[in-house]
C-alpha positions as CSV (number, residue, x, y, z in Angstrom):
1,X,224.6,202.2,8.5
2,X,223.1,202.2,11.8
3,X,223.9,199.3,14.2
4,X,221.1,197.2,15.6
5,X,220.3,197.5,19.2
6,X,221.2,194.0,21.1
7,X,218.3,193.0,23.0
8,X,220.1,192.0,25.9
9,X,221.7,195.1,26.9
10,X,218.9,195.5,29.6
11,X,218.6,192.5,30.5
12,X,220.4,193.8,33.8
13,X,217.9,196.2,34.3
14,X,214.8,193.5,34.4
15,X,216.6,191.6,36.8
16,X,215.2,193.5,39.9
17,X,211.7,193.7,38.8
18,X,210.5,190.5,37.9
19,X,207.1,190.6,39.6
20,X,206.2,193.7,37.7
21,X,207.1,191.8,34.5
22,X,205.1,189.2,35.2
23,X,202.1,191.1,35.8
24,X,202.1,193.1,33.0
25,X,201.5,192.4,29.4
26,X,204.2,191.2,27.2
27,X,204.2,193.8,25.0
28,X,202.5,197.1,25.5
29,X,202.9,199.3,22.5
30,X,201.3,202.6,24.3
31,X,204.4,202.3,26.6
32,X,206.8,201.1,23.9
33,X,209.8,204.0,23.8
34,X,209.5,205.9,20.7
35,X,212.2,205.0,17.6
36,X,213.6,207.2,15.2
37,X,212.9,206.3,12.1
38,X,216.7,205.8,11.2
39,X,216.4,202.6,13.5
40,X,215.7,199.4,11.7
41,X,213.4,197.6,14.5
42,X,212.9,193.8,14.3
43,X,209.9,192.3,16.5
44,X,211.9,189.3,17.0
45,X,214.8,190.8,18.9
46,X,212.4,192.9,21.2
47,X,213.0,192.5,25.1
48,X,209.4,192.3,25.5
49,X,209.4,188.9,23.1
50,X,212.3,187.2,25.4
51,X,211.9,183.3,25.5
52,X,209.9,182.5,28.3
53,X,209.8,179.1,29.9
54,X,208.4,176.7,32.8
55,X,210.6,175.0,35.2
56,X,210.1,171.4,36.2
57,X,208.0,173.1,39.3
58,X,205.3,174.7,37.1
59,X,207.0,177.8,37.9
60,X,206.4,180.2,34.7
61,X,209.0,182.3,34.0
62,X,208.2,185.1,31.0
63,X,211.4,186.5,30.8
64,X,213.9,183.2,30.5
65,X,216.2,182.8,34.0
66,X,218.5,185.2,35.5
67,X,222.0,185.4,35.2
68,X,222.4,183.9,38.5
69,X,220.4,181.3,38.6
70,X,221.7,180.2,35.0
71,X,225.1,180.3,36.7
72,X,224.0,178.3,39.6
73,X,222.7,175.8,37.0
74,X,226.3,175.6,35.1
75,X,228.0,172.2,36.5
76,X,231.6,174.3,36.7
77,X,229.6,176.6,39.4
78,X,229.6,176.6,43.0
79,X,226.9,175.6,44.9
80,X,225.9,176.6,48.4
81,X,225.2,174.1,51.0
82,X,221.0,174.9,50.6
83,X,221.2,174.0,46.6
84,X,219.4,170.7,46.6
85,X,217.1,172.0,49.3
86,X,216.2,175.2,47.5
87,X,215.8,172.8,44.1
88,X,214.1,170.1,45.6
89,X,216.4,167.7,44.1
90,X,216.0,164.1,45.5
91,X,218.1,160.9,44.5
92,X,216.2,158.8,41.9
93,X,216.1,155.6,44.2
94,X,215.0,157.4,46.9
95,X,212.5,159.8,45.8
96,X,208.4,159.5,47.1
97,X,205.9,158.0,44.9
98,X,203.3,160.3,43.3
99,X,200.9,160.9,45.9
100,X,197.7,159.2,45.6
101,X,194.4,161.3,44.9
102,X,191.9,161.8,47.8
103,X,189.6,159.8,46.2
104,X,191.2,156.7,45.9
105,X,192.6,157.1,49.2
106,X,189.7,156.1,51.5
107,X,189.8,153.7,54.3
108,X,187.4,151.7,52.1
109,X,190.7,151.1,50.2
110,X,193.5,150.4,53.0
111,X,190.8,148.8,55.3
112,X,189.1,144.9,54.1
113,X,184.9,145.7,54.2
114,X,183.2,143.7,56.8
115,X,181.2,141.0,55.8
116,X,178.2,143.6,56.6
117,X,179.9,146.0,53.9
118,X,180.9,143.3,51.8
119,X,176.8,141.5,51.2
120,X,175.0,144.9,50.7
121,X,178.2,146.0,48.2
122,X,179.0,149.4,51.0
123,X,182.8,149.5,49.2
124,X,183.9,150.9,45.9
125,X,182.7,149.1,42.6
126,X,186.1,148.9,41.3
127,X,186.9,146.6,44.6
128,X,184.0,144.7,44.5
129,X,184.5,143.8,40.6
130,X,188.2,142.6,41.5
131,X,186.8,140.5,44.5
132,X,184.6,138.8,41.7
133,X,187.2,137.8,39.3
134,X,189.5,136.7,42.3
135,X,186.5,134.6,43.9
136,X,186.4,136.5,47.3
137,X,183.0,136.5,49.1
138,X,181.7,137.9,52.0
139,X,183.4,135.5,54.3
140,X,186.7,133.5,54.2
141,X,185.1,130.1,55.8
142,X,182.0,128.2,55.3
143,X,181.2,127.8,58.6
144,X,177.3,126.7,58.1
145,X,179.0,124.2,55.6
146,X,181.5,122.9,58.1
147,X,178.6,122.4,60.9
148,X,176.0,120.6,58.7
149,X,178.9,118.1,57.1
150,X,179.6,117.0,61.0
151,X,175.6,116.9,62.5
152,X,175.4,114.6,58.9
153,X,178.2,112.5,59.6
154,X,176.6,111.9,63.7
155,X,173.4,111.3,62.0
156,X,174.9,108.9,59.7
157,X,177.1,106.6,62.7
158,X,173.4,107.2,64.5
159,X,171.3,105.5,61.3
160,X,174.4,102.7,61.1
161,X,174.2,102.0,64.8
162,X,170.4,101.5,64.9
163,X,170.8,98.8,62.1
164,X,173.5,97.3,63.5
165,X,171.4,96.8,67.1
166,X,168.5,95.4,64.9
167,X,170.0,93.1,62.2
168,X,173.2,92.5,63.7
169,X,175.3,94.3,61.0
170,X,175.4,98.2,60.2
171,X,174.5,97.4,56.7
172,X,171.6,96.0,55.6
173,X,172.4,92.8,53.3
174,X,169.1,90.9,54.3
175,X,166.3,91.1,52.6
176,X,167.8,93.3,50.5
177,X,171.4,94.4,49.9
178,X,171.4,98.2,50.5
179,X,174.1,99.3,47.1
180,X,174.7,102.6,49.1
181,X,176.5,100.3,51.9
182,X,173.9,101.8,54.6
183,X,171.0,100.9,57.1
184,X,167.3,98.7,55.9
185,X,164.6,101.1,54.7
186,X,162.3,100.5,57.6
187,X,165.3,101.9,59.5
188,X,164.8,104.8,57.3
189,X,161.4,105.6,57.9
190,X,161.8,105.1,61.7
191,X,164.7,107.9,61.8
192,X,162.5,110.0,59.8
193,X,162.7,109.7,56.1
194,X,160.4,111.0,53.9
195,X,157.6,108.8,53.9
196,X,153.9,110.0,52.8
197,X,152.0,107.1,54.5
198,X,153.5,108.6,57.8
199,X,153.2,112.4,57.2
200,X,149.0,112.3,55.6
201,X,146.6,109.4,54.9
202,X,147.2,107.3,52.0
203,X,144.4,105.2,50.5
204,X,146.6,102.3,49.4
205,X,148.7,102.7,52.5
206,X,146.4,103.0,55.7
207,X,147.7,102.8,59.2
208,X,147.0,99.4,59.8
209,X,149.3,98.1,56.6
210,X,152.0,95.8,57.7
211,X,155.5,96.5,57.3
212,X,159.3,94.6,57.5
213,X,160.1,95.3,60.9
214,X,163.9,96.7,61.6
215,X,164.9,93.3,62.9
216,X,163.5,91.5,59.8
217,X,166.2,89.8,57.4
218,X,163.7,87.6,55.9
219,X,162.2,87.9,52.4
220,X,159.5,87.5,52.3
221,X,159.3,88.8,55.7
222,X,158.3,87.1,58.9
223,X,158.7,90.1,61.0
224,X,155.6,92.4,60.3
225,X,155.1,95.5,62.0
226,X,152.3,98.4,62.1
227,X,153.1,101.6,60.3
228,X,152.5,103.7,63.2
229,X,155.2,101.4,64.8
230,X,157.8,101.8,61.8
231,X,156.8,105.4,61.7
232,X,157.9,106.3,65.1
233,X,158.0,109.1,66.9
234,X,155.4,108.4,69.6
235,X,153.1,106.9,66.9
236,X,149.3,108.6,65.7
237,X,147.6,107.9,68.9
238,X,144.2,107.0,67.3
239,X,144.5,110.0,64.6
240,X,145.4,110.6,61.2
241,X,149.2,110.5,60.8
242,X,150.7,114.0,60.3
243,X,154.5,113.9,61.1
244,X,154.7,117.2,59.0
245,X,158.7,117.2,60.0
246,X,159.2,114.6,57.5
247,X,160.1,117.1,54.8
248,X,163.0,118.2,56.9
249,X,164.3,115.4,59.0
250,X,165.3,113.9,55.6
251,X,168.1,116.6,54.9
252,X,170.2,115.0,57.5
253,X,169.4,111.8,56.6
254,X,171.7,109.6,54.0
255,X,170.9,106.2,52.6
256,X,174.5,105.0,53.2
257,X,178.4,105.7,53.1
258,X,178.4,106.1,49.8
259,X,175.3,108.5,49.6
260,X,177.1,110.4,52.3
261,X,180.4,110.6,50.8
262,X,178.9,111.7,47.7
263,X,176.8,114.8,49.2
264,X,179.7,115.8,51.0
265,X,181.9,116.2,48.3
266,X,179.6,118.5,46.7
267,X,178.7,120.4,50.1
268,X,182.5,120.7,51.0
269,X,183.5,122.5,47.0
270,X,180.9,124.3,45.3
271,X,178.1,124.9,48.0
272,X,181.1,126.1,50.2
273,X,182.3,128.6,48.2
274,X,178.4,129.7,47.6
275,X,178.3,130.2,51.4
276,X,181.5,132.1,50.9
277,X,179.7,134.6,48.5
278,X,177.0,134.4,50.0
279,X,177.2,135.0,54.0
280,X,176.0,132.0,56.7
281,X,172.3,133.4,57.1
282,X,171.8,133.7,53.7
283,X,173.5,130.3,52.7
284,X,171.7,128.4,55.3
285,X,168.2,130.5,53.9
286,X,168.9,128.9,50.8
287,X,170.3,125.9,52.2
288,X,166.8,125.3,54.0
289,X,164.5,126.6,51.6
290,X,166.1,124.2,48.2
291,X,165.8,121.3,50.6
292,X,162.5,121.6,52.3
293,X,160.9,122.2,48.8
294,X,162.6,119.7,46.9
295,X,160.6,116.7,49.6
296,X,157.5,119.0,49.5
297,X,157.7,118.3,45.5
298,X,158.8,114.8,46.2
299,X,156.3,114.3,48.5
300,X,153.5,115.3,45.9
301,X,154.6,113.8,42.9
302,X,156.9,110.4,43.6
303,X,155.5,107.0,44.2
304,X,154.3,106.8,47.6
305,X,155.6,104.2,48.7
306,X,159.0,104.9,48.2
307,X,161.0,106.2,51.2
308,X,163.2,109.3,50.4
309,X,166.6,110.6,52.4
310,X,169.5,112.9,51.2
311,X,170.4,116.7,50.9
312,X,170.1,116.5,47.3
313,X,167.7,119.0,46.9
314,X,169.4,121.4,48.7
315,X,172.7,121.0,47.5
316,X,170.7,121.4,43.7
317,X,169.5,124.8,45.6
318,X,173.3,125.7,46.1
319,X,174.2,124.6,42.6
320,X,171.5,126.5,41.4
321,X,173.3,129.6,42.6
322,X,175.9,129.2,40.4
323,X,173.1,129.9,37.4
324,X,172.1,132.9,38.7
325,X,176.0,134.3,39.5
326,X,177.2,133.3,35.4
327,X,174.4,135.4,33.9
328,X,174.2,138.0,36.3
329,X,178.2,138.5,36.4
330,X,178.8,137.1,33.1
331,X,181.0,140.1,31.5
332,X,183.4,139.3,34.9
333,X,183.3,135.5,34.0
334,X,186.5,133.8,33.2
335,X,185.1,132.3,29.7
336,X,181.8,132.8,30.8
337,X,180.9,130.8,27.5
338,X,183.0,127.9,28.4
339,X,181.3,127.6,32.0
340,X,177.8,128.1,30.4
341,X,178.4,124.3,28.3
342,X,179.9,123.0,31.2
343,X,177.1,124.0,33.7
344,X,174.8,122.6,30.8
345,X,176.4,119.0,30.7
346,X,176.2,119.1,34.6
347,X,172.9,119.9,35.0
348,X,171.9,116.9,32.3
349,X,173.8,114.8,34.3
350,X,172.5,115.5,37.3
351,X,169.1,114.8,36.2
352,X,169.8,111.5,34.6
353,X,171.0,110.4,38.2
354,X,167.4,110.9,39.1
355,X,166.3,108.3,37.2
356,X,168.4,105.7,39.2
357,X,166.5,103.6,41.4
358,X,167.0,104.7,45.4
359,X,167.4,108.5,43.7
360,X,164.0,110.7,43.6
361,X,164.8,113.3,41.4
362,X,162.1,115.9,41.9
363,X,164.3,116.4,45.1
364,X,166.6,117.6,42.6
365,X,164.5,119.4,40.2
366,X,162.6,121.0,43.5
367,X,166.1,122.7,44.8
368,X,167.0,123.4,41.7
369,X,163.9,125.6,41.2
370,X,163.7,126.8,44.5
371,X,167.3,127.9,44.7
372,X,167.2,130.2,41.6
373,X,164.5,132.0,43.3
374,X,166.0,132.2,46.7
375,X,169.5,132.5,44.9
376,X,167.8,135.8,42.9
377,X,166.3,137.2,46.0
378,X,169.8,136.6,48.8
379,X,172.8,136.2,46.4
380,X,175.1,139.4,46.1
381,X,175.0,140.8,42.6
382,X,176.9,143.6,41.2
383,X,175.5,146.2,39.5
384,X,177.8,148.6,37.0
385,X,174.8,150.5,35.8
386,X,171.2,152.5,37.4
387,X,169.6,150.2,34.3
388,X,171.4,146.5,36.0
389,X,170.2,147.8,39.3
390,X,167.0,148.3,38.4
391,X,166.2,144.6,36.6
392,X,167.9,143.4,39.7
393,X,165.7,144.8,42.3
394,X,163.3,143.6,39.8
395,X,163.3,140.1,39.7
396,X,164.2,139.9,43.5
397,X,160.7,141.7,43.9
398,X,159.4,138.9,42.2
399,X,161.3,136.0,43.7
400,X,160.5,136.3,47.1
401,X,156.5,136.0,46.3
402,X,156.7,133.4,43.9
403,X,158.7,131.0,45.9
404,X,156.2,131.7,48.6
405,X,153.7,131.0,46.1
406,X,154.9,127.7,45.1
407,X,155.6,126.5,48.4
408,X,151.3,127.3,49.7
409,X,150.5,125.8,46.7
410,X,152.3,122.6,46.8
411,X,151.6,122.0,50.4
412,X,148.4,122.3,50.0
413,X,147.8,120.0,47.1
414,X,149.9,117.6,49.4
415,X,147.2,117.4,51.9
416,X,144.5,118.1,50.1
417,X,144.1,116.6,46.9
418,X,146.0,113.9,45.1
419,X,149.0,114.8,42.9
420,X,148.7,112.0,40.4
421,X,145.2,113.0,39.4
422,X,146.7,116.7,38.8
423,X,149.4,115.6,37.0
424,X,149.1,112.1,35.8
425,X,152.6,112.6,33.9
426,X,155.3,113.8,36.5
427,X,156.1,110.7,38.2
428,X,157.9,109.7,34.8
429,X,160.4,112.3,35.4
430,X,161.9,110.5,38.5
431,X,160.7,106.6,36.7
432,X,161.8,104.6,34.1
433,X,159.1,102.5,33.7
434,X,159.3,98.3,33.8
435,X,158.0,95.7,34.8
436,X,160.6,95.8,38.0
437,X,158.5,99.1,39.5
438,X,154.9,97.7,37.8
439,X,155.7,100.6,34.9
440,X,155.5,103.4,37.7
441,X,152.3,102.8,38.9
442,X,151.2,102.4,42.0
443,X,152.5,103.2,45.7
444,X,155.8,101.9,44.9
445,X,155.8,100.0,48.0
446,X,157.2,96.7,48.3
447,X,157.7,94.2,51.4
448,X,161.0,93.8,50.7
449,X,162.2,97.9,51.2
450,X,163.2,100.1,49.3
451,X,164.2,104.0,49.3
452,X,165.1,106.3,47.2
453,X,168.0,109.6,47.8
């Protein structure tokens, strides 16, 4: 019986030629050595079907180690000095992380975007999605925010100081007590409220209507002034009043302390961090815009007679935002669901203040509307997708014309035709009728003073 051939006799003589191995096919049967046919040949045991392996190193070896390195791999062997070099063997708590792909490696990564970078969305989408959910904007400090709050609080010691020289008291508590702990409302108008019978001729109001002077604290009055006196500002001079200004002065403006601490609070938290998303220029776009709009829709659809004051409408403008960033985010929402009610109740709430008495809501209701349109058009918005892009550009296309749109069309009306004949309905939503405010007819107007925020 013949003996079988042990596969490994030549395993000395493929030491040396490794690279010829590995070039060549594993088995070659036109070059296989010829057998007799006494010799019982198993595949299995053939050299050229040696197990072949692949180091740690993605090194491919077809042929299974040499002797020498399987020696040098034994932990009873000796190893020279270079072993750990030649290995590339590194202690566990010292060994380099897994390098980084290129990719992910750009400055864009390792570098915060500028605020330039950070408003047009110039840095990976991957960033910009965890910058949502962690509430970073496009600048760290509300600056705009910070400015207005202070010019509102001079204005305010301004408005206290003028009553104060007139009636002998910063507040007014004679004729009437003002609840909002601030100035008379012929003080008002003089500072430059909103006050139609100063800004266009009013039938029921004319020029030559008498009104409580600043020094009155008589009611009735005994201190009667002209309007062009109460209105101010180096009077008509013989022509119809236009004082156009009046539908921005009023932003600064607050009917009192409390009036003012209110705003503030709402100016300092959530329109802050909307100037933080936003950018300054674009906050104080918006910012301008919601409250110049909401007195030009005041101004055409609230008694006449009624002063106005306040940044209401454009602190609605700035809440306003917050509609367009849930639905247009809402898969990076923190229970966008949740928000959605909330937001909801707010907004309810916010116009059943407007039917207070001092408060004009279609301030509100006018930066309300005009901030979703200047919020669509400015705010940053993320889009995952070519399709989200697309509706975006969309409906910013559209914004920007129809916010122009409705501001030529209700400054216009306001000068040239009378808003209670188009719409002989709208002054309920800022009035409750009674008796108190003759059922909301009328200028509004009483001798006494009154204003609205």
């Amino acid at each position: 019986m013949s003996s079988m051939p042990n596969p490994y006799d030549r395993e000395h003589d493929h030491d040396h030629d490794h690279s010829e191995s590995d070039s060549k096919p594993l088995l070659d049967h036109s070059q296989a050595p010829a057998q007799s046919s006494s010799t019982a040949v198993n595949p299995v045991y053939e050299p050229d079907y040696r197990y072949s392996y692949t180091d740690e190193h993605f090194n491919y070896y077809p042929s299974g180690p040499s002797q020498s390195q399987a020696k040098l791999d034994d932990p009873f062997t000796p190893k020279p000095e270079d072993y750990a070099r030649q290995t590339q063997y590194e202690p566990l708590d010292y060994a380099e992380p897994f390098p980084v792909p290129a990719a992910k490696s750009s400055p864009m990564m390792t570098k915060r975007p500028s605020m330039f970078q950070r408003y047009f969305g110039l840095y990976p989408l991957e960033q910009r999605i965890e910058d949502k959910k962690r509430g970073v904007g496009v600048q760290r400090h509300p600056i705009a925010c910070y400015a207005l709050s202070a010019a509102m609080l001079g204005v305010l010691i301004y408005e206290l100081v003028t009553n104060a020289k007139a009636q002998g008291s910063p507040f007014s508590f004679k004729p009437v007590v003002n609840p909002m702990l601030g100035p008379s409302s012929s003080a008002l108008i003089q500072l430059g409220a909103r006050f139609p019978p100063c800004m266009k001729t009013v039938t029921d109001l004319s020029i030559t209507t008498p009104i409580p002077c600043l020094n009155n604290t008589a009611n009735p009055p005994t201190e009667l002034c002209s309007l062009e006196d109460i209105c101010n500002f180096g009077g008509f001079h013989g022509e119809t009043p236009n004082q156009w200004f009046r539908f921005i002065t009023p932003i600064f403006l607050h009917a009192g302390i409390i009036h003012f601490l209110l705003n503030m609070m709402a100016q300092l938290t959530a329109s802050a961090q909307v100037e933080r998303e936003m950018g300054t220029f674009a906050f104080l776009v918006l910012y301008a815009a919601a409250g110049i709009f909401g007195n030009v829709l005041g101004g055409n659809f609230s008694l006449v007679g009624a002063p106005s004051v306040g940044a209401s409408g454009a602190l609605f403008g700035t809440i306003a935002v917050a509609w367009v960033d849930l639905f247009a985010h809402w898969r990076y929402q923190y229970r966008p669901g949740r928000k959605l009610v909330f937001m909801i109740v707010e907004l309810v709430i916010g116009v059943a203040i407007g039917f207070i008495p001092y408060v004009d809501n279609f301030a509100h209701l006018g930066g309300l509307a005009m901030g979703l349109l200047v919020g669509m058009a400015l705010y940053p918005i993320i889009s995952p997708s070519n399709r989200h892009r697309i509706i975006v550009i969309g409906l910013r296309l559209a914004a920007i014309p129809l916010a122009i749109v409705m501001f030529v069309v209700l400054i216009r009306n306001f000068y040239t035709a009378d808003p209670y004949a188009a719409c002989t309905w709208c002054r309920y939503l800022s009035c409750i009728p009674s008796s108190a405010n003759n059922h909301c007819k009328g200028t509004g107007f009483t001798t006494s003073g009154s204003s609205s925020i």
